[in-house]
N, C-alpha and C positions, 0 to 999 in steps of 0.2 A: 523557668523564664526562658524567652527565647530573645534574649539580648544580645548582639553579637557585637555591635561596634558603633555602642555610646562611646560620647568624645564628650570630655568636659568644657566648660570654657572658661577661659579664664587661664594665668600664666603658672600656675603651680599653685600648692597649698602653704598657704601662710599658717604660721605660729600665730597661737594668741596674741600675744605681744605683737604682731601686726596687724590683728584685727581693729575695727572701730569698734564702740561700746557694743550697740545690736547688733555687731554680726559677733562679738567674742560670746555675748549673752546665747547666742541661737548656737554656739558649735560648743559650749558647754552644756546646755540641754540635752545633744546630743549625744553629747559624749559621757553621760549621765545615763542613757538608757530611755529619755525622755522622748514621744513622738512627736511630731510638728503636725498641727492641722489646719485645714485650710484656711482660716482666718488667721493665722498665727503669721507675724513677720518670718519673710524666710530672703535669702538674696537670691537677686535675677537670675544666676547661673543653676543653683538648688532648682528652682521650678524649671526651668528650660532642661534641665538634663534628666527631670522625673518627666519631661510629658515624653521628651524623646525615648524613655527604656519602657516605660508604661504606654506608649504608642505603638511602639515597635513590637511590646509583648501581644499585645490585642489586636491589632493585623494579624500577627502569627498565629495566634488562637483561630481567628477567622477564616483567616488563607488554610490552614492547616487543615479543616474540614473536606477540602477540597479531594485531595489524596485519597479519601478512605469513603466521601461519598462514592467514587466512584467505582465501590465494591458491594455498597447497599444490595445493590438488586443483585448482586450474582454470590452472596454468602452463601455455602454450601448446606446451611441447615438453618431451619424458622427462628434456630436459637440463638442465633450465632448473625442470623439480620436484625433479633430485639436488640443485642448487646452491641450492635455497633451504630444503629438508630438512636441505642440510649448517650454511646460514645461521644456520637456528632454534635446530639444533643448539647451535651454536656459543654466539649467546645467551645460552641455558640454562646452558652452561657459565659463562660468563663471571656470572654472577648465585651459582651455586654458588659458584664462588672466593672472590668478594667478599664474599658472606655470609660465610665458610670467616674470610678476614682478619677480620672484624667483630666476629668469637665471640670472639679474641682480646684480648679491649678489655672483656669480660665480660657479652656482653650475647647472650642464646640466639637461633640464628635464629627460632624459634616465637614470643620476644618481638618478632622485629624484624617477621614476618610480620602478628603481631596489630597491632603499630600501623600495618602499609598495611591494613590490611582497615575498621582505627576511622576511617581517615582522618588519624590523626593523622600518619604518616611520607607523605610527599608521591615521589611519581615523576615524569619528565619531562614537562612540558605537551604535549610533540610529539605524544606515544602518544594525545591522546585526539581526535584528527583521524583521520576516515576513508579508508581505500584501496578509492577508488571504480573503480580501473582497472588493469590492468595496467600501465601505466607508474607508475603509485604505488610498485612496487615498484622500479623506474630511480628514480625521486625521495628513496624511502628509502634507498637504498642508496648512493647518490652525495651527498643532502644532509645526511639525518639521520647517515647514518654519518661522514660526511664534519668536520661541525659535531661530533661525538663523537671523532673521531682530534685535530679539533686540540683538543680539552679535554685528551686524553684519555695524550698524547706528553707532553706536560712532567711528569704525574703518575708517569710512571718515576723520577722525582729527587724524589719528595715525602719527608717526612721519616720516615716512619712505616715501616718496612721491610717486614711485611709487605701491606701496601695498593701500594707501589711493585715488588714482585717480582709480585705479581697482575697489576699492569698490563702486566708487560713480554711476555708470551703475549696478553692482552685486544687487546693496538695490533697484535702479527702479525695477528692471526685479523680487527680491527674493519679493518684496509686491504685483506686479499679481498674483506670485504661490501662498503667504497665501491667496489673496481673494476667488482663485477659489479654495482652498480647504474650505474654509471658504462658498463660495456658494455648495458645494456638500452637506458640514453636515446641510447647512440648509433646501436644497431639501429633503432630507431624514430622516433629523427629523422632517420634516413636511408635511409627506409622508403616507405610510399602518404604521399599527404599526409591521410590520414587518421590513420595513425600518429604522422606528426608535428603532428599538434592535438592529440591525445594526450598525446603527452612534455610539451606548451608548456603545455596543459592541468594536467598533473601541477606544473610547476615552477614557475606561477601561484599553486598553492595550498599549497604546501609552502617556497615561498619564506621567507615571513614568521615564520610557527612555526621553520623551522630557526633564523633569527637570535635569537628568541625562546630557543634551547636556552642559548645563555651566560650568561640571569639579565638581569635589570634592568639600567641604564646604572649607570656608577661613581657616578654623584651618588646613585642611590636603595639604592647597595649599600653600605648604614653600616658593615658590619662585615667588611670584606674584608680591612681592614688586618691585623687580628688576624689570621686564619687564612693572610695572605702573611707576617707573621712567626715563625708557626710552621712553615713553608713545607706545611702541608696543602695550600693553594690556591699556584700558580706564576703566574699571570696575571692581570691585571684583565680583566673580562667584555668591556669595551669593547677591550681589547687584542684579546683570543681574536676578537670580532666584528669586525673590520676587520679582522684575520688571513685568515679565512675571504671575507670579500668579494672582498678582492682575489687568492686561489686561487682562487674558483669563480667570478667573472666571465667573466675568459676561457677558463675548460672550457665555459661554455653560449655563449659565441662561437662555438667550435671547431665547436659540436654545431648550430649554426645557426637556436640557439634565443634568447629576448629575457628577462632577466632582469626583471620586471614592477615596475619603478622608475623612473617617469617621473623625476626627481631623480639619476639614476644617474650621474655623470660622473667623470671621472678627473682629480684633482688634483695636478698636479706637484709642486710646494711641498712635498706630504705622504708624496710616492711611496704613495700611495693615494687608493683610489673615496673620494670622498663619496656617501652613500647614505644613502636613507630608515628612516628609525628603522620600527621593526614598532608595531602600537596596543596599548601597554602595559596600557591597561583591557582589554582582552581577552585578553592574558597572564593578569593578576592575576585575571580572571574564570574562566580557565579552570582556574589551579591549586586554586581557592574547591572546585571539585567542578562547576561549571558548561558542562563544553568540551559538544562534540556527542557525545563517544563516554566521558565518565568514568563515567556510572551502566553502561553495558555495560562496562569495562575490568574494573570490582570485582566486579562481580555476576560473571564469567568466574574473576576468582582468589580471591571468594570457595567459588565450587563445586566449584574444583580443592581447594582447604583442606577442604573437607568429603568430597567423596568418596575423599577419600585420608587419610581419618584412620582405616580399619582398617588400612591399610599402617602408619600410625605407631606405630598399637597390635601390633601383630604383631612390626612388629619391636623394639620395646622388651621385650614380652613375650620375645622372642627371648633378647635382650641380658642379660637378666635367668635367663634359663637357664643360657645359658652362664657367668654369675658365679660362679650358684648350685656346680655343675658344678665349674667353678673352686676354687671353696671344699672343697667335700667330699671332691676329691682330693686335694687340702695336708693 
């Protein structure tokens, strides 16, 4: 998932015994294991805070293509442009689906498109950092996807049925992109040693951002409670983030490369790294609309939204024939 700062609404989480009979009945469903579907009573804040993570996922997905098309045509081998063609591919799909779940919950994808374009629906901080190199792509694919499978596996069991049957294809398709990002950094860290400045190069500057993908520390995430008792959200940030540290420590061992965390060390006591926090004013700066690459990410999806609104019109035009059509033969 590329989640970073869903806000619940609503003043904290009630006990049962505060609930009303339909909302004590819907948060024992829950709390049962049971999924909610779209026809199913759910309250105002449960839907408003599924289109807001399920919106924000699927922009990401979309915007995310953005980065690594822009390596299509310069892949250094015919093999190596299928499998990032198939990558982008894949993406696109995955942003489709989630939109697809989202509609569900009553809200059009065209509404959910116009609030990324206003600025108002946010997508992942990561997307708006630069892929200055080929190995950008071994770093996307091994951290960014990487830091997205573990979001992205426990959201199979989220409550909401259609958002969790969406994920259970997203996590097959999101664990080929980390491998083959995962086999790039290890091509070329065990390549010229120009290659491998490259990779170390790459995992320098993507380090940080990717920890960055699981949202603010739990101190600054006031409202997590709420959406882990409606099980939308399965993990605390901080969980998900020392998750991921100590998976991908020793894969950049392996790869003979140095995680760039002077503070980096391995704690018994915790059976996990202690590790350097990323510079949260530069998180929060960059979701503002301020990173190096956010005025080019929207300016790119807002031109796709324009040049493809005779497509939309056409086929609505379309749609509307065939009704008509429909009609006149009954």
């Amino acid at each position: 998932m590329y989640a970073q700062m869903i806000k619940s609404t609503g003043q904290g989480v009630k006990t049962l015994d505060e609930m009303e009979p339909q909302e004590r009945a819907f948060q024992e469903r829950i709390d049962a294991g049971g999924k909610i579907e779209p026809k199913d009573w759910m309250p105002e804040g449960y839907r408003k805070n599924l289109i807001r993570q399920m919106g924000q996922h699927a922009h990401s997905e979309i915007v995310g293509q953005l980065p690594e098309a822009n390596w299509i045509t310069r892949a250094p081998t015919l093999e190596r442009k299928a499998i990032l063609l198939a990558k982008v591919q894949d993406e696109a799909g995955h942003g489709l689906y989630l939109y697809c779940a989202a509609e569900t919950l009553g809200i059009t994808r065209d509404e959910m498109t116009e609030q990324l374009l206003s600025g108002k629906a946010k997508y992942s901080s990561i997307f708006n950092y630069p892929t200055l190199t080929w190995a950008d792509m071994g770093a996307v694919g091994w951290l960014v996807d990487g830091a997205a499978i573990m979001n992205q596996v426990p959201l199979q069991r989220t409550s909401y049925g259609p958002y969790a049957r969406a994920m259970v294809r997203i996590c097959k398709e999101e664990s080929f992109h980390q491998r083959q990002g995962y086999d790039i950094m290890m091509k070329m860290a065990k390549g010229t040693a120009a290659q491998k400045r490259m990779a170390q190069d790459a995992l320098n500057r993507f380090w940080y951002p990717s920890l960055m993908m699981f949202g603010p520390s739990d101190a600054e995430s006031i409202h997590s409670a709420q959406s882990m008792a409606w099980k939308i959200k399965m993990n605390t940030n901080d969980e998900l983030r020392q998750k991921f540290v100590d998976q991908t420590v020793p894969q950049a061992e392996y790869l003979g490369l140095t995680v760039p965390d002077a503070d980096l060390t391995w704690n018994e006591e915790k059976g996990g790294y202690d590790f350097s926090q990323p510079d949260w004013a530069e998180f929060f700066d960059v979701l503002k609309g301020n990173g190096p690459c956010n005025t080019e990410r929207l300016a790119a999806r807002q031109k796709a939204w324009d040049d493809g609104a005779w497509v939309r019109d056409a086929m609505m035009a379309h749609a509307e024939k065939r009704a008509a059509q429909k009609v006149a033969a009954e």
